[in-house]
C-alpha positions in Angstrom: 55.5 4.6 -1.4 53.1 3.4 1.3 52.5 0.0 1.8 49.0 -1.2 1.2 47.3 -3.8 4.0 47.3 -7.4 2.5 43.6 -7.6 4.2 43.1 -5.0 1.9 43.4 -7.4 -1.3 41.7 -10.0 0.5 38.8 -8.0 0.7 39.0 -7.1 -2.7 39.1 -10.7 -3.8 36.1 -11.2 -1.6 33.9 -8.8 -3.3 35.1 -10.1 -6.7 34.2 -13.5 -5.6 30.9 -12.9 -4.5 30.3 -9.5 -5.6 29.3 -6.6 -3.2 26.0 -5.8 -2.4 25.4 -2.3 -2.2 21.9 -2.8 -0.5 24.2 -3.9 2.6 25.7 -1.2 3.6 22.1 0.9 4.4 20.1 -1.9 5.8 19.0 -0.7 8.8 16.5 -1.7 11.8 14.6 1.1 13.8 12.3 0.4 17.1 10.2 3.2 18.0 7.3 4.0 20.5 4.0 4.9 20.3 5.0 8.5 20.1 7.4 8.1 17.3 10.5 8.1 19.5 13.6 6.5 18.4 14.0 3.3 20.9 17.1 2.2 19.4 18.8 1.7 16.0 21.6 -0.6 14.3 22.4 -0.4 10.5 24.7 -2.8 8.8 28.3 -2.9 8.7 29.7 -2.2 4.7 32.7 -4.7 5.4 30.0 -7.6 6.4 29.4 -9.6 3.7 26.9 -11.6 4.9 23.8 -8.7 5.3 23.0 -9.1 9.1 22.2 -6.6 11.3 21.2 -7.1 14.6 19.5 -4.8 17.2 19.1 -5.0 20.9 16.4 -3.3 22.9 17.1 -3.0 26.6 13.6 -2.8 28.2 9.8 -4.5 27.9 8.1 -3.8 24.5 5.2 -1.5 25.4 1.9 -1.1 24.0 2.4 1.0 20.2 6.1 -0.2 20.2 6.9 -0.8 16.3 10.2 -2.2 14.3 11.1 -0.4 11.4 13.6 -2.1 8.8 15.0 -0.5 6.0 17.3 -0.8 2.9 16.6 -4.4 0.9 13.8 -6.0 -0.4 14.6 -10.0 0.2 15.0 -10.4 3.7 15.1 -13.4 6.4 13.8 -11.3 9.7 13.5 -12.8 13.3 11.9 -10.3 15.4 11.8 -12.8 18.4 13.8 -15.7 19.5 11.1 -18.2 20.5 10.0 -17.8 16.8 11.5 -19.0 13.8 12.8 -16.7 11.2 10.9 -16.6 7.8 11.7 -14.8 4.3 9.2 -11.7 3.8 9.1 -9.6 0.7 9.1 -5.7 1.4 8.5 -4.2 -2.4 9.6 -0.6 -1.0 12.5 -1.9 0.4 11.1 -0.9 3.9 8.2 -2.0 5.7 7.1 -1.6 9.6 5.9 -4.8 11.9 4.3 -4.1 14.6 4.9 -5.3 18.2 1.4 -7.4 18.9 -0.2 -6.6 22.2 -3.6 -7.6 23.8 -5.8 -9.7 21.4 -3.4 -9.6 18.4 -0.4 -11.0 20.9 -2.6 -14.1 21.6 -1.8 -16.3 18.5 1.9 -16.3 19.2 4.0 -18.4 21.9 3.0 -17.1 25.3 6.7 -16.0 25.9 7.1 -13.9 22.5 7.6 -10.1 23.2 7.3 -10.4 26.9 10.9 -10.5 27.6 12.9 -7.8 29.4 15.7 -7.9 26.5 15.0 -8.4 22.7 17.5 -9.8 20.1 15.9 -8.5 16.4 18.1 -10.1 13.2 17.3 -9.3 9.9 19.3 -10.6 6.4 19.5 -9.9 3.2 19.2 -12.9 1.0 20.8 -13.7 -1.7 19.9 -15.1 -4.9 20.2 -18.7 -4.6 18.6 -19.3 -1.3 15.5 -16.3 -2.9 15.1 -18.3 -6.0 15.2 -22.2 -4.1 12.0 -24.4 -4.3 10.0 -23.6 -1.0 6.9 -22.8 0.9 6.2 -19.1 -0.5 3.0 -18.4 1.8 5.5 -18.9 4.5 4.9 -16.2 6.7 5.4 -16.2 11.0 5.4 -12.8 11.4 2.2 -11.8 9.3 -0.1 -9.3 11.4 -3.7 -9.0 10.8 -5.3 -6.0 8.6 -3.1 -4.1 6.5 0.6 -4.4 5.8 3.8 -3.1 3.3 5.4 -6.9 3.9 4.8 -10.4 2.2 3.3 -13.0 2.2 0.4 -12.2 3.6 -2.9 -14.1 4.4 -6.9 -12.3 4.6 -10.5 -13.2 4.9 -14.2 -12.4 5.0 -14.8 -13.9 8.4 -12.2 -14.4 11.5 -14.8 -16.1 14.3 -16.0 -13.9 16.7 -12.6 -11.4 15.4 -10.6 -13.2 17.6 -7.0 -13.7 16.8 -6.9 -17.6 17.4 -8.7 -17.9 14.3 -7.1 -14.9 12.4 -6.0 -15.6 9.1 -2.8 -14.7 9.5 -2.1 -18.6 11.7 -2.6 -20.5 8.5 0.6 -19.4 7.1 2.6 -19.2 10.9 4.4 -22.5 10.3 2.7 -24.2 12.9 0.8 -27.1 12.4 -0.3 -28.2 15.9 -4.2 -29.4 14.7 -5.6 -31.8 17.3 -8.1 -28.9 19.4 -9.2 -25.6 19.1 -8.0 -22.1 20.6 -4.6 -20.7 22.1 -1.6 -21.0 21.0 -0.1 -23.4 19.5 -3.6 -25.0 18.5 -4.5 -21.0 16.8 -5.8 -21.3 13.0 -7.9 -19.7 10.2 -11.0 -20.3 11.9 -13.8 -18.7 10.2 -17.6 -18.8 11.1 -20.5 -21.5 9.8 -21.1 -19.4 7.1 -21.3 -20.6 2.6 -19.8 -17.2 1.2 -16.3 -18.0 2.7 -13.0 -16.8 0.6 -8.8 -16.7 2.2 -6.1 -15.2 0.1 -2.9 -15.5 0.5 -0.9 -12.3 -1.1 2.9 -12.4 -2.5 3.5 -9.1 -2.7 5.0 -10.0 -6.7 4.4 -12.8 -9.3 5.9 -16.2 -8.1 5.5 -19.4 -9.9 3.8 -22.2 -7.7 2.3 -26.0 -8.7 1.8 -26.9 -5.3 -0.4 -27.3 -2.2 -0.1 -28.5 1.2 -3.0 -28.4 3.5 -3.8 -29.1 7.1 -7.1 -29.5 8.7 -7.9 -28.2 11.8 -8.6 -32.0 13.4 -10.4 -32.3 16.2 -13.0 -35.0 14.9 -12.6 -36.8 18.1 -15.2 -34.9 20.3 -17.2 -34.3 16.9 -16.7 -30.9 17.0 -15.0 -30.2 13.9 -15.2 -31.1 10.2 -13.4 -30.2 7.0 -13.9 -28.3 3.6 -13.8 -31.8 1.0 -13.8 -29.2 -2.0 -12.4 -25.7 -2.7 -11.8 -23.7 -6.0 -8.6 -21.8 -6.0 -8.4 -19.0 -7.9 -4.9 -17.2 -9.7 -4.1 -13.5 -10.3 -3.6 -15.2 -13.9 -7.4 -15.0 -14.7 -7.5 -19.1 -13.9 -8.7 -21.3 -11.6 -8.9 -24.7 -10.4 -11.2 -26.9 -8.3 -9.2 -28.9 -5.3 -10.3 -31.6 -3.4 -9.7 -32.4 0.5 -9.5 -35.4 2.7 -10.6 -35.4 6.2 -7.4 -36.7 7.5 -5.4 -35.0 10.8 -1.9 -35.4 8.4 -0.7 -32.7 5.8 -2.3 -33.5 2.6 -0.3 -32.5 -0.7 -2.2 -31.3 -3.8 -0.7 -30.8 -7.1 -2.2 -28.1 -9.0 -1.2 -26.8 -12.5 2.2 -24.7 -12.5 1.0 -20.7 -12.6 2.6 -17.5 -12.5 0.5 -15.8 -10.2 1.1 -12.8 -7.3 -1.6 -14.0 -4.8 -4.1 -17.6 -4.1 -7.7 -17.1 -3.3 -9.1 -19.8 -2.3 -13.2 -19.9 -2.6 -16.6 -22.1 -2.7 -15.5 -23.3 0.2 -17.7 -27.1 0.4 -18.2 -28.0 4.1 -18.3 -31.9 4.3 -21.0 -31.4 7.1 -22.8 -28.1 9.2 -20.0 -28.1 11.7 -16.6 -26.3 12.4 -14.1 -26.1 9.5 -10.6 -24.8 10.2 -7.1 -24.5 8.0 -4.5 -24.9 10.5 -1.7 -24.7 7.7 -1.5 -23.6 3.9 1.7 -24.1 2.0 2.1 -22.7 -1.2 5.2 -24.0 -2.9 7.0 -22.8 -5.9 9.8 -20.8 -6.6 10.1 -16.7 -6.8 12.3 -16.2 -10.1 12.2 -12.5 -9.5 15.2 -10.4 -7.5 14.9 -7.2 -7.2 17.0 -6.2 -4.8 
């Protein structure tokens, strides 16, 4: 009789342990031109246990130039190195992020994209780090208008359309507030204007009871000021009025806990006629959902 592998029961223990993940083994991460041509490809190995795949591309992005991943739903994706890595929710299990070029490349580090070599990791999650207490609007790789990935942030007014003052920078992670423009100072920005709404979409019901906001701050020169009120509105049918401090620091806001798949913020109260700008918005609470 042949002999079976010991690393053959040591695998088998492995999966027993921490049971197998069938998702893994057709995870996959696709980079394509603008003409739909295959740029390169890398799908997950079955015998890693940990989810990863990572894919190389050997030459400059080019305008049209898009990243296709495939095969989970609960992911942690870095599609550059000189920004952090975020959890997005893809309720197909696939979704497509496109590389950004000319105006919609402006709100990220100068250096993103640009290089001649690109490193792209994506993970599965798993349960326990899905379901932690965290920011749930976290989202550095959100892209303006439409999208198949979450969170993701929106609005009636982006100032002048320009992506320093997208939506989208309110939920980057960055948090740089002291002036106005490029990166890393990019925010939501929208114009002078009293019908002003931002959502923030979670692709799914999540349960939050928290807030953490950042003002845009540059009071110094006079030229900005700050929403002091806002009514938050829930996928629930409920709402909430909130109430904001001019101060440069993050500002924490407890709100009732909801079950809710997206935050719209609304009646927007300008404390005077002047500039108002989120930098940040935090959403925390917990996602108690896993479909994998």
């Amino acid at each position: 009789m042949k002999s079976i592998p010991a690393t053959y029961f040591i695998y088998t223990v492995i999966l027993i342990l921490y049971g197998f993940n069938s998702q893994a083994a057709s995870l996959s991460i696709r980079a394509f031109d603008a003409s739909q041509v295959l740029i390169a490809e890398q799908e997950s190995n079955s015998l890693d246990l940990t989810g990863e795949v990572n894919l190389t591309i050997d030459r400059e992005f080019q305008e049209g130039d898009y990243i296709v991943v495939e095969g989970a739903k609960n992911l942690l994706v870095q599609f550059d190195k000189n920004i952090p890595g975020c959890y997005v929710y893809a309720p197909n299990g696939r979704f497509t992020f496109r590389i950004p070029f000319h105006e919609n490349g402006k709100n990220y580090p100068e250096e993103s994209f640009s290089e001649t070599k690109h490193q792209i990791k994506v993970r599965i999650c798993s349960k326990k780090e899905w379901s932690a207490y965290r920011n749930l609007a976290l989202n550095s790789f959100d892209i303006r208008g439409e999208t198949d990935y979450y969170p993701h942030a929106t609005s009636n007014s982006e100032c002048r359309n320009e992506s320093f003052y997208a939506a989208r920078n309110a939920i980057d992670g960055y948090k740089s507030n002291s002036k106005h423009g490029k990166w890393p100072y990019q925010a939501w920005g929208p114009d002078i204007r009293d019908d002003l709404w931002f959502k923030i979409d979670f692709g799914k019901a999540v349960e939050v009871d928290k807030l953490i906001i950042v003002n845009r701050a540059q009071y110094y020169d006079m030229h900005d000021s700050y929403w002091n009120e806002a009514v938050i509105n829930f996928s629930d049918g409920t709402s909430e009025k909130i109430k904001i401090e001019k101060t440069a620091l993050p500002q924490e806001i407890k709100i009732s806990k909801h079950l809710t798949s997206w935050v719209h913020f609304t009646d927007l109260m300008e404390n005077e006629n002047k500039w108002c700008s989120w930098v940040e918005v935090e959403v925390w609470g917990r996602d108690l959902t896993f479909d994998q």
